[in-house]
LUMTITOR-357694 format. One record per residue: residue number from 1; x, z, y of N, C-alpha, C, O in turn. Coordinates in steps of 0.1 Angstrom, whole numbers, m for minus. Example, Ala and Ser with C-alpha at 12.3 -4.5 7.8 and 13.67 -1.06 7.14 Angstrom:
! LUMTITOR-357694
num nxx nzz nyy caxx cazz cayy cxx czz cyy oxx ozz oyy
1 132 78 m57 123 78 m45 132 78 m33 142 85 m33
2 128 71 m22 137 71 m11 129 79 0 134 80 11
This chain:
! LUMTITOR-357694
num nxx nzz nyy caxx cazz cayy cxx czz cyy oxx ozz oyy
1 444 m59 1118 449 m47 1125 441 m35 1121 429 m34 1120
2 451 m24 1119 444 m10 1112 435 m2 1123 443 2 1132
3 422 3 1128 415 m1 1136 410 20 1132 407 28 1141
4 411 24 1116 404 38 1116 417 43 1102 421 38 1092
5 417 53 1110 430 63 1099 418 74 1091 410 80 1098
6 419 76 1077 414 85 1070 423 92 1065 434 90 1060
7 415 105 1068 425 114 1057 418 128 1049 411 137 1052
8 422 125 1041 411 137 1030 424 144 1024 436 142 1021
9 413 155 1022 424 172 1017 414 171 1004 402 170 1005
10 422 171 993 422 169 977 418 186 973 426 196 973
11 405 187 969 396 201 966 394 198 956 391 186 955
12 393 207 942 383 206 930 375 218 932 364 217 928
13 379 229 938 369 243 939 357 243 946 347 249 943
14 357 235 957 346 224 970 351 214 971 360 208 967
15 337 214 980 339 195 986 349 192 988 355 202 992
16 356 182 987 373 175 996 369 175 1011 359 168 1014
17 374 181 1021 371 170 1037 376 161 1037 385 158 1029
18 371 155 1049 375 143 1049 375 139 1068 367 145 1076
19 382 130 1072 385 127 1089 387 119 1089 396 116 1080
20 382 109 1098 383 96 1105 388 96 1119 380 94 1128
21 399 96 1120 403 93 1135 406 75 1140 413 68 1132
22 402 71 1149 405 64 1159 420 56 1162 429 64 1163
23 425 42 1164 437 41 1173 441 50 1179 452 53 1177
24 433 58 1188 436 60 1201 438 79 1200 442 86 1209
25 435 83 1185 434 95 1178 418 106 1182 419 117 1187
26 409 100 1179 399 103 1186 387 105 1173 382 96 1167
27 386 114 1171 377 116 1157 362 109 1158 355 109 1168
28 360 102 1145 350 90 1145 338 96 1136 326 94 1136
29 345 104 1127 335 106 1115 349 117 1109 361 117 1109
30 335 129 1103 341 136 1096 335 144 1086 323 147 1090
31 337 149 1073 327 153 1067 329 162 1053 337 172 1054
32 324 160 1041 325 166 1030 320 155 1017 310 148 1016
33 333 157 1006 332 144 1003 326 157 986 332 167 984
34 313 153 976 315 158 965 324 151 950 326 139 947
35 327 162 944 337 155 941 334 156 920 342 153 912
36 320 162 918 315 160 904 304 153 908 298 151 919
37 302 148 893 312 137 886 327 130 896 328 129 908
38 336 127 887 345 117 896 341 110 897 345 107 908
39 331 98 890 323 85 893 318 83 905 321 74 912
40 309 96 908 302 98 922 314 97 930 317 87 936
41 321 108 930 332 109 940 336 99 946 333 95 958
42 345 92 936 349 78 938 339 72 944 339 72 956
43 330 65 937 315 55 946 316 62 960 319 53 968
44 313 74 965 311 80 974 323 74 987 322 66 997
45 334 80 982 344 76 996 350 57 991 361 53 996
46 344 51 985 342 35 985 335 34 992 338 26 1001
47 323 39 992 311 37 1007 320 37 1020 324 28 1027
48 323 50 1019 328 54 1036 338 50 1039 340 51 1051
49 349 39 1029 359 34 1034 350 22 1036 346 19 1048
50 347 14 1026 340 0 1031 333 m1 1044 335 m11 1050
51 326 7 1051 320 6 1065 330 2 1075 328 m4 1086
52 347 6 1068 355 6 1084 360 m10 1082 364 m17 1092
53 359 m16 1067 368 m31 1066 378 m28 1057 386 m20 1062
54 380 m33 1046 390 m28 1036 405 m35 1047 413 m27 1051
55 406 m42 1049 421 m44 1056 421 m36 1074 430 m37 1082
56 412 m30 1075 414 m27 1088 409 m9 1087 403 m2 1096
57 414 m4 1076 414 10 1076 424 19 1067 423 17 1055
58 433 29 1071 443 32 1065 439 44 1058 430 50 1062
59 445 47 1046 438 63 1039 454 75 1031 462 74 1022
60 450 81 1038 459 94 1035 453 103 1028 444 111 1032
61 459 103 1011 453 114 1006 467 127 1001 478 124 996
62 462 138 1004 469 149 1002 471 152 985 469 162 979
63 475 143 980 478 142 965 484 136 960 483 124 963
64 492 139 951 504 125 940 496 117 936 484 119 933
65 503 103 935 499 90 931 497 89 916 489 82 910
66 506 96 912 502 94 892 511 104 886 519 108 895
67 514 111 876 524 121 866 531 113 863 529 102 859
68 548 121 865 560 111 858 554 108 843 548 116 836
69 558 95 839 559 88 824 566 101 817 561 108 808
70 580 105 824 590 114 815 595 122 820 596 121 832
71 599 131 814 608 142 824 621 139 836 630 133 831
72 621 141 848 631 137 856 645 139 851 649 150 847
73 651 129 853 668 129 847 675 135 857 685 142 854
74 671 133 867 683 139 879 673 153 886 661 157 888
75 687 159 889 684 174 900 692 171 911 703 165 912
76 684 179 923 693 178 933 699 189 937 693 196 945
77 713 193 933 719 208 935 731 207 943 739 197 944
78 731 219 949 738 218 958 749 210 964 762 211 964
79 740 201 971 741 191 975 747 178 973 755 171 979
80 742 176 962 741 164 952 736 159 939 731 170 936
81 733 153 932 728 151 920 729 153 912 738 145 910
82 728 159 898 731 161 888 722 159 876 710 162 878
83 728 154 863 718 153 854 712 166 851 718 176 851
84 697 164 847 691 175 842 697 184 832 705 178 824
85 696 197 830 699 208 821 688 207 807 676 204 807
86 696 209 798 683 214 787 674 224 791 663 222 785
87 673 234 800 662 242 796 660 240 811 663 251 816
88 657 230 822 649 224 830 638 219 827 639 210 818
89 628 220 832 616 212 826 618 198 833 617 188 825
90 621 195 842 616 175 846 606 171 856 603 160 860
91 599 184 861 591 180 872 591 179 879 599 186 885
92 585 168 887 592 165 898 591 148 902 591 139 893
93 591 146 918 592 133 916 602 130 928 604 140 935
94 609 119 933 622 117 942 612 121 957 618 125 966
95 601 120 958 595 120 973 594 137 975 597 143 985
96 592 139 967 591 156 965 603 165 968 603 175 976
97 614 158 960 627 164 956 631 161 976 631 171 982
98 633 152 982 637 147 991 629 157 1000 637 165 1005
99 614 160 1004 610 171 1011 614 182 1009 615 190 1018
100 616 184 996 622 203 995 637 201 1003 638 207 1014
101 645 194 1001 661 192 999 661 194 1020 669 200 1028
102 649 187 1024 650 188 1037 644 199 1043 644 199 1056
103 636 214 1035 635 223 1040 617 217 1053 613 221 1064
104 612 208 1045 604 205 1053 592 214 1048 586 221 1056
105 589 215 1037 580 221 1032 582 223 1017 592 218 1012
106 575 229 1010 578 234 990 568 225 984 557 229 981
107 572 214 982 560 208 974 556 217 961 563 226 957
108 545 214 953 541 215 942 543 204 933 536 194 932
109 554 207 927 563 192 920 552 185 910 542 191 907
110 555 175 905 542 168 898 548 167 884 558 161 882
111 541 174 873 546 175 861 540 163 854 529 159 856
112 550 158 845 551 148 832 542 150 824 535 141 818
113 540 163 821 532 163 809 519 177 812 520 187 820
114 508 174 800 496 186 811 501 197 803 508 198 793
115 495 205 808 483 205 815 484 204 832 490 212 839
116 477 193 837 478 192 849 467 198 860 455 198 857
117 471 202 873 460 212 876 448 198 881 448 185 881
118 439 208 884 425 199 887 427 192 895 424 180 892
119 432 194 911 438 189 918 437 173 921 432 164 926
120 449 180 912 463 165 908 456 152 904 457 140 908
121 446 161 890 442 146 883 432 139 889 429 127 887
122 425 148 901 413 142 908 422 129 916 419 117 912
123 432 131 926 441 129 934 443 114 925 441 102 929
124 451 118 909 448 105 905 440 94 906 443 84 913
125 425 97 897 418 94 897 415 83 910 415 70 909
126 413 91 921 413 82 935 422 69 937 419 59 943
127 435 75 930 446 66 932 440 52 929 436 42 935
128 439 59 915 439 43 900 426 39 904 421 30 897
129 418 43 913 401 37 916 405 26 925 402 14 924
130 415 32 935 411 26 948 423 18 956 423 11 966
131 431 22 949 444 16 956 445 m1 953 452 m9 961
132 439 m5 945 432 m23 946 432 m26 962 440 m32 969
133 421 m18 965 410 m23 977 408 m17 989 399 m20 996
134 421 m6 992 423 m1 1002 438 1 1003 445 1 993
135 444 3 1018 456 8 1018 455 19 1016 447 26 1021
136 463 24 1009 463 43 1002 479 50 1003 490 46 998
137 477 61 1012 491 66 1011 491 79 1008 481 87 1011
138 502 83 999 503 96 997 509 108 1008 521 108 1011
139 504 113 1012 507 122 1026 510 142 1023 506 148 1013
140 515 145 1031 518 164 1027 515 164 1042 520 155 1049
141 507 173 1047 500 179 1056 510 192 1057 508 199 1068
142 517 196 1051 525 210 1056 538 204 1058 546 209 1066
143 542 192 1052 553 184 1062 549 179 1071 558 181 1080
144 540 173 1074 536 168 1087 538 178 1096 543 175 1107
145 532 191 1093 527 203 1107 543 209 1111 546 214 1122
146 553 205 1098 564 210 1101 572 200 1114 579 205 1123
147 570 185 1111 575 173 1119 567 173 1136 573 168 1146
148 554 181 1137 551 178 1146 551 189 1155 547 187 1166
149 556 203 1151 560 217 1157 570 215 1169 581 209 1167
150 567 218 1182 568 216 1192 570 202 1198 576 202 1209
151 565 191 1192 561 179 1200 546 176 1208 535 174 1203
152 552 176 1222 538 172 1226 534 160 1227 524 159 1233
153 538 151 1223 533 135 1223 520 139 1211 509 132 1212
154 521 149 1200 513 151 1183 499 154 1190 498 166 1192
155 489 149 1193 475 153 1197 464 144 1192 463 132 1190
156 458 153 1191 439 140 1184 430 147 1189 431 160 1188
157 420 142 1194 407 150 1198 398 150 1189 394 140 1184
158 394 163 1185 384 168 1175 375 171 1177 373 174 1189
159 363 172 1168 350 175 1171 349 190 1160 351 192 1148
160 346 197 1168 350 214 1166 337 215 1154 339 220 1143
161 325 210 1156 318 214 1152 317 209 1139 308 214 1132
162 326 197 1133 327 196 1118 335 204 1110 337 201 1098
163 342 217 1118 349 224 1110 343 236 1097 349 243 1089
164 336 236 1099 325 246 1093 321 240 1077 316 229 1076
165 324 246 1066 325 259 1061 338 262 1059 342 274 1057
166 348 252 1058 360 254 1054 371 252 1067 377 241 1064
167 376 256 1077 379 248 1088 398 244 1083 404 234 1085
168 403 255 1078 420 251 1069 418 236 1064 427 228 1065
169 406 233 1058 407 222 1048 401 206 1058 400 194 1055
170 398 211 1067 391 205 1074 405 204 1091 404 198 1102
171 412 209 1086 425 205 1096 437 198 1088 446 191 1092
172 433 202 1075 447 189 1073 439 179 1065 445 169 1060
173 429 178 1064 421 167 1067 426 157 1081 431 146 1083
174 423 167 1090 426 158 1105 437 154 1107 439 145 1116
175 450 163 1098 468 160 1100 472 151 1090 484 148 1090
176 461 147 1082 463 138 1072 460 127 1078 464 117 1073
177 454 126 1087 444 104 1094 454 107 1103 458 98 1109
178 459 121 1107 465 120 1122 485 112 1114 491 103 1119
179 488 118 1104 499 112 1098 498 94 1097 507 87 1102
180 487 90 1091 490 79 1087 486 70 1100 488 57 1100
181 482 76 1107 478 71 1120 495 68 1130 500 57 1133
182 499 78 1131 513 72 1135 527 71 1130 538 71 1135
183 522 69 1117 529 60 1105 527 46 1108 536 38 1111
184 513 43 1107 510 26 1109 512 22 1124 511 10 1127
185 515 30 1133 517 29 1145 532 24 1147 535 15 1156
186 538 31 1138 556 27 1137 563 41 1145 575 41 1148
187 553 53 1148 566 63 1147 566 72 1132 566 84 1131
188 565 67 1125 566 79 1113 579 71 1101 589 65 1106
189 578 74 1087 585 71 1077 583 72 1065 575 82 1065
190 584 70 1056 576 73 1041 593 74 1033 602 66 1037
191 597 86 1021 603 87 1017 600 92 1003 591 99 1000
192 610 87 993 608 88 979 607 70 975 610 60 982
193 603 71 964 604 57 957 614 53 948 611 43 940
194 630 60 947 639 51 941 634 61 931 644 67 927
195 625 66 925 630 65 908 611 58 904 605 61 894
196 604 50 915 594 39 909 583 48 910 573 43 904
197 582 59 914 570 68 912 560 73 926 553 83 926
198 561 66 936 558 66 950 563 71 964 574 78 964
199 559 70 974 567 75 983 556 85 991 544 85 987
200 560 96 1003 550 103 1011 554 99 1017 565 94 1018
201 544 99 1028 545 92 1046 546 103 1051 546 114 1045
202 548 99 1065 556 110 1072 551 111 1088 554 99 1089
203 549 113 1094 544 111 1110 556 111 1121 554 110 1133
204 569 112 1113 579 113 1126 592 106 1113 590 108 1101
205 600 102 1117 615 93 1111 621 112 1112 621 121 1120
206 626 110 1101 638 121 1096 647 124 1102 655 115 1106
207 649 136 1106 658 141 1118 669 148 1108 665 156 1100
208 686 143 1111 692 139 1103 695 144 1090 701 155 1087
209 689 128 1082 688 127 1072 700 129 1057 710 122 1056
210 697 136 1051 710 136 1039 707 124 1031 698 122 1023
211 714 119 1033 720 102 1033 716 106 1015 704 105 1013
212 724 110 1005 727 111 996 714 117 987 715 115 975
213 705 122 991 697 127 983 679 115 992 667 117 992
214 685 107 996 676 100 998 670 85 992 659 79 993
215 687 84 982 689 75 973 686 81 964 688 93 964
216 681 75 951 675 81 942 693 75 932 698 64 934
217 699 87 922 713 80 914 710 65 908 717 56 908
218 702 66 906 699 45 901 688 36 911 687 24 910
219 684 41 916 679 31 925 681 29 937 693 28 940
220 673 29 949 673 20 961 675 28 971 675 40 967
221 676 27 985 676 34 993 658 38 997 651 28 998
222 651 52 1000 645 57 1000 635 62 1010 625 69 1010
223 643 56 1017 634 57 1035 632 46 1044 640 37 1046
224 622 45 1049 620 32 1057 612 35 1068 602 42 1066
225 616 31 1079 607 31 1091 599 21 1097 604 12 1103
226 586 21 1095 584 12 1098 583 4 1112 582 9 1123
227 583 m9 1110 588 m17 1126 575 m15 1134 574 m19 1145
């Protein structure tokens, strides 16, 4: 049973934060992760996940899972699919396409080819390190704040005083463990996946959903709640 929700905000300019909330949403640990070398980085939040139990702690990072192989074949225009244009670039991935289409927030689409920002590739990096030996989800913290805007059930108790020097980066740190927190709980949802390139989790089930742009044109259906 998942026992500690992590969640880190993806920095190359400073430290990453990072939050550890609780079942019960209750902050455990919170902090500043460095992130040169990536070697260190990586070693570093291996430490801090290993203390909680690789099966018994969940991790939300605010970054894409990997760059498309190829430029995206499909667009989603008004309101429906279409194959790409010659002078479209291709960026982009179905979990992405599906949060703009819902007006939840503007992702920063994930380009095929670099130059890729610093970001992104750190975000990788983490991916391809750690996704072996931990559960790892890809999470948007400005979708989340959008799903949880006027719900009062959405609360976590924080400790004020780890907000300091960055406190922006150090709150969707906390909306990031608070996401995957009642994701694994069973009120959230993760969407994207039918074109094989990952999905984002979600902290609340899609309030109604365009059926059509949640299927990817060749593959699967795109949303799942979990039980």
């Amino acid at each position: 049973m998942i026992q500690h929700f992590v969640g880190i905000d993806i920095q190359t300019a400073r430290p990453c934060s990072y939050a550890v909330l609780d079942a019960s949403g209750n902050t455990t640990d919170a902090g500043w992760l460095h992130i040169e070398p990536v070697e260190q980085a990586i070693a570093e939040l291996r430490t801090l996940l290993s203390r909680f139990g690789n099966e018994r702690v969940a991790v939300g990072l605010d970054a894409p899972r990997h760059p498309l192989p190829a430029p995206r074949q499909w667009y989603w225009h008004g309101g429906r699919w279409i194959p790409r244009a010659a002078h479209e670039v291709g960026n982009g991935r179905h979990c992405e396409v599906v949060i703009a289409a819902h007006r939840l927030a503007n992702p920063q689409f994930t380009p095929w080819r670099s130059p890729f920002p610093e970001w992104m590739l750190f975000g990788f990096a983490l991916f391809q390190a750690l996704s072996t030996e931990f559960r790892l989800h890809e999470v948007f913290p400005s979708a989340s704040y959008a799903m949880f805007r006027n719900d009062a059930a959405a609360r976590m108790n924080v400790r004020l005083g780890d907000f300091a020097p960055h406190p922006k980066d150090m709150l969707d740190a906390h909306v990031a463990a608070a996401t995957v927190r009642e994701f694994a709980q069973g009120r959230g949802c993760e969407v994207g996946g039918g074109d094989g390139l990952g999905t984002i989790v979600l902290p609340r089930p899609m309030i109604n959903p365009i059926t059509q742009v949640m299927h990817w044109p060749t593959g699967d259906v795109a949303i799942a709640v979990v039980p």
